[in-house]
C-alpha positions in Angstrom: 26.0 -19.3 22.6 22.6 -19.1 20.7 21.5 -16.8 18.3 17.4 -15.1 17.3 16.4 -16.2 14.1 13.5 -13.9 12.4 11.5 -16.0 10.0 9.8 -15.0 7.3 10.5 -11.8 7.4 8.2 -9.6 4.8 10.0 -7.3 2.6 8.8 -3.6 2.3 9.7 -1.8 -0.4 10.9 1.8 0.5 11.8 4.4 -1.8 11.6 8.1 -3.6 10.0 9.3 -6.9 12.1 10.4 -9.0 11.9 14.5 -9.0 10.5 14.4 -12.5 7.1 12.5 -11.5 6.8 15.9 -9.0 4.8 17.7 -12.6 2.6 14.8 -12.7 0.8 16.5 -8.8 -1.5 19.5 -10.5 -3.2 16.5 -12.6 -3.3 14.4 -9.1 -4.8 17.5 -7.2 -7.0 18.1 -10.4 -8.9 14.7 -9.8 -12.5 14.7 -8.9 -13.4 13.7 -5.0 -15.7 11.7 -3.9 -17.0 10.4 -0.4 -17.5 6.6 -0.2 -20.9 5.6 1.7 -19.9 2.8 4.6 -16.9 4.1 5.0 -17.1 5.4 7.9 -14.2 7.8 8.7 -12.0 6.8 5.8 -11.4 9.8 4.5 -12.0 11.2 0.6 -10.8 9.0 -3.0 -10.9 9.5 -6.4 -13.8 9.1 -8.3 -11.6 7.2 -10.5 -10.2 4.0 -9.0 -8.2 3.3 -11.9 -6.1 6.3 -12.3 -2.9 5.0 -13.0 -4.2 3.9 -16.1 -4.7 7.1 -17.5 -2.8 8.0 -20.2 -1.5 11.4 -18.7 0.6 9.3 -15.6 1.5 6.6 -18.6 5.1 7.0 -17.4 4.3 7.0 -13.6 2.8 4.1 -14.1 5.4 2.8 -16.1 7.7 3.2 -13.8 6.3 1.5 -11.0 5.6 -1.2 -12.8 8.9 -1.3 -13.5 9.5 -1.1 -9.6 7.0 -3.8 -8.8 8.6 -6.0 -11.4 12.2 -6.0 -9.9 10.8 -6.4 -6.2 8.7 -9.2 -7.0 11.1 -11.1 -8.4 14.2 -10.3 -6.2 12.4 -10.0 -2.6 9.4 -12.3 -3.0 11.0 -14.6 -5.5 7.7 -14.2 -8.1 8.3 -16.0 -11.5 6.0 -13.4 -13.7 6.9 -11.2 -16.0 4.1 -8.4 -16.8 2.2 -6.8 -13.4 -0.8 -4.9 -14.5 -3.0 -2.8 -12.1 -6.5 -3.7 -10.7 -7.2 -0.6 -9.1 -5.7 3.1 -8.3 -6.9 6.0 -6.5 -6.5 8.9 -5.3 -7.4 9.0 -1.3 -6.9 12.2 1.1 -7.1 11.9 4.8 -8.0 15.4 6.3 -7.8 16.6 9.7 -8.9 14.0 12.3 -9.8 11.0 9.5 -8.0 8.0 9.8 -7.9 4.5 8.5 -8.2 1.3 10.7 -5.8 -1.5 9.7 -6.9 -3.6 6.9 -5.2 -5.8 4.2 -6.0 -5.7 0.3 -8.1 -8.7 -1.0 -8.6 -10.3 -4.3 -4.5 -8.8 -5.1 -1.4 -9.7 -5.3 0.8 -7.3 -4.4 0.0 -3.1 -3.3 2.0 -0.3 -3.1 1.2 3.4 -2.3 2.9 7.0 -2.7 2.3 10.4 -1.4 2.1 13.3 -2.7 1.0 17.5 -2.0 2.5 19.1 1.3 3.4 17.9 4.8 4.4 18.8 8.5 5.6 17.3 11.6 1.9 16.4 12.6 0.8 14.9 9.3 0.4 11.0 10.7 2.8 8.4 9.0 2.1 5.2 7.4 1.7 2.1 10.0 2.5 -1.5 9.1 1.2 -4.5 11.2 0.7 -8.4 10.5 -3.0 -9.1 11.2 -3.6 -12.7 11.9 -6.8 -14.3 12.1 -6.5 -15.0 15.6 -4.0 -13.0 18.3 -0.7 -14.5 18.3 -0.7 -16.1 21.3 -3.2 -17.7 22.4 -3.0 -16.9 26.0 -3.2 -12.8 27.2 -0.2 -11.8 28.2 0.9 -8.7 29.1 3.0 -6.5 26.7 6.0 -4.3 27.4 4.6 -0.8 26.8 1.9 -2.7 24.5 3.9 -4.0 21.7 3.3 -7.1 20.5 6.3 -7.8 18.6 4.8 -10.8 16.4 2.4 -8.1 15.3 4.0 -4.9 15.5 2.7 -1.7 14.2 5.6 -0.4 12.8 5.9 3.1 11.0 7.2 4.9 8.4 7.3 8.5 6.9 5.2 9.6 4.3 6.7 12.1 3.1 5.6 13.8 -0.7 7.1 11.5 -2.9 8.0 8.3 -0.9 6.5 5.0 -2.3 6.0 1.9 -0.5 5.2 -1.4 -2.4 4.2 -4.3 -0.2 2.6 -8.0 -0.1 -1.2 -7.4 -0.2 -1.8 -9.1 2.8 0.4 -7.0 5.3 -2.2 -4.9 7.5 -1.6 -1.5 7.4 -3.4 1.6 8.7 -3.6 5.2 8.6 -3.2 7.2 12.4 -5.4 10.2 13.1 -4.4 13.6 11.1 -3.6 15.8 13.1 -2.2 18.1 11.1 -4.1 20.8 9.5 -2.9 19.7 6.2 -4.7 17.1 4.3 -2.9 13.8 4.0 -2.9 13.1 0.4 -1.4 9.7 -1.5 -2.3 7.5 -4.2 -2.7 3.4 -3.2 -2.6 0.7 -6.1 -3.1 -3.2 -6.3 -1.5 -5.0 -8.7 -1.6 -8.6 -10.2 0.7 -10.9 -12.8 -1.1 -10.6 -16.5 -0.4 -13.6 -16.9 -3.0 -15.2 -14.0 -2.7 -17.2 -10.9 -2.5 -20.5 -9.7 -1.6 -24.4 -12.0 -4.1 -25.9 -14.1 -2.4 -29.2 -13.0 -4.2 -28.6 -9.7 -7.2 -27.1 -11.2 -6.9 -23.9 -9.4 -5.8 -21.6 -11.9 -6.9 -18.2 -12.6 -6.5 -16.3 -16.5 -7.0 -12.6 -16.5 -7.6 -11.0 -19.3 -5.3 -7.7 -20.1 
């Protein structure tokens, strides 16, 4: 008898809104657009990249917050006990932009929700590991080309679902294809109360 082992599994928050955060989508949709230069293909984001700080989606905010506090602690065994965000913005993916896979830097833990209107073509949210070199470090050949140290895996995203995840899991918009634009907003988040031991002299204070 033997038995597979996964190791170091990553956890990925998955959940809903609640309905009442639903009033909070004219102010969303209200938000001025911008396109970012050298990025190509990336789609549209706010102008604001720290909208969740705005006093009108307080208790949005507040409640993710709340959210990233309990999944912290509970799934990746964090020890703080205030999460502020870095950044938030809006960003809309219309028809035929995309996002290649890429990981958050310089934060701890990121999350994103959607919101506005969706059909069976609108492209869901892909997670994959991204390692600094391939996985193995021979070529081999991959039934119907999954790697399954890697992945991609995906998930809906749906108006109103919210993912919250470890900022260094790779993930990655597919091609639009629907005629609907492909509308979310993404967050990073750190502890308040810094990083690191200043036994080891490596710690970081951030001011809130």
């Amino acid at each position: 008898m033997f038995e597979i082992i996964n190791l170091f599994p990553i956890p990925l928050y998955s959940g809903y809104l609640p309905n009442k955060y639903s009033s909070l989508e004219p102010f969303l949709e209200s938000q001025e657009l911008i396109i970012l230069e050298n990025h190509n293909n990336q789609g549209i984001k706010s102008k604001n990249f720290n909208i969740l700080d705005l006093n009108e989606l307080k208790p949005l905010s507040n409640y993710i917050l709340e959210q990233v506090k309990i999944y912290a602690s509970t799934h990746l065994n964090l020890s703080h006990s205030y999460y502020k965000f870095t950044q938030s913005w809006v960003s809309i993916k219309n028809t035929n932009e995309s996002h290649a896979p890429h990981m958050h830097s310089n934060s701890l833990i990121s999350g994103i929700f959607y919101f506005g209107q969706a059909d069976n073509l609108t492209p869901k949210v892909g997670f994959q590991k991204l390692f600094s070199s391939d996985s193995y470090l021979l070529q081999p050949q991959f039934q119907n080309n999954y790697n399954p140290l890697e992945g991609p895996v995906y998930f809906d995203s749906t108006p109103g679902k919210m993912y919250i995840f470890p900022s260094f899991l790779g993930h990655f918009v597919p091609v639009n294809n629907s005629s609907l634009p492909r509308k979310c907003v993404a967050f990073n988040i750190l502890p308040t109360d810094g990083l690191g031991d200043e036994n080891n002299g490596n710690r970081i204070n951030f001011l809130i």
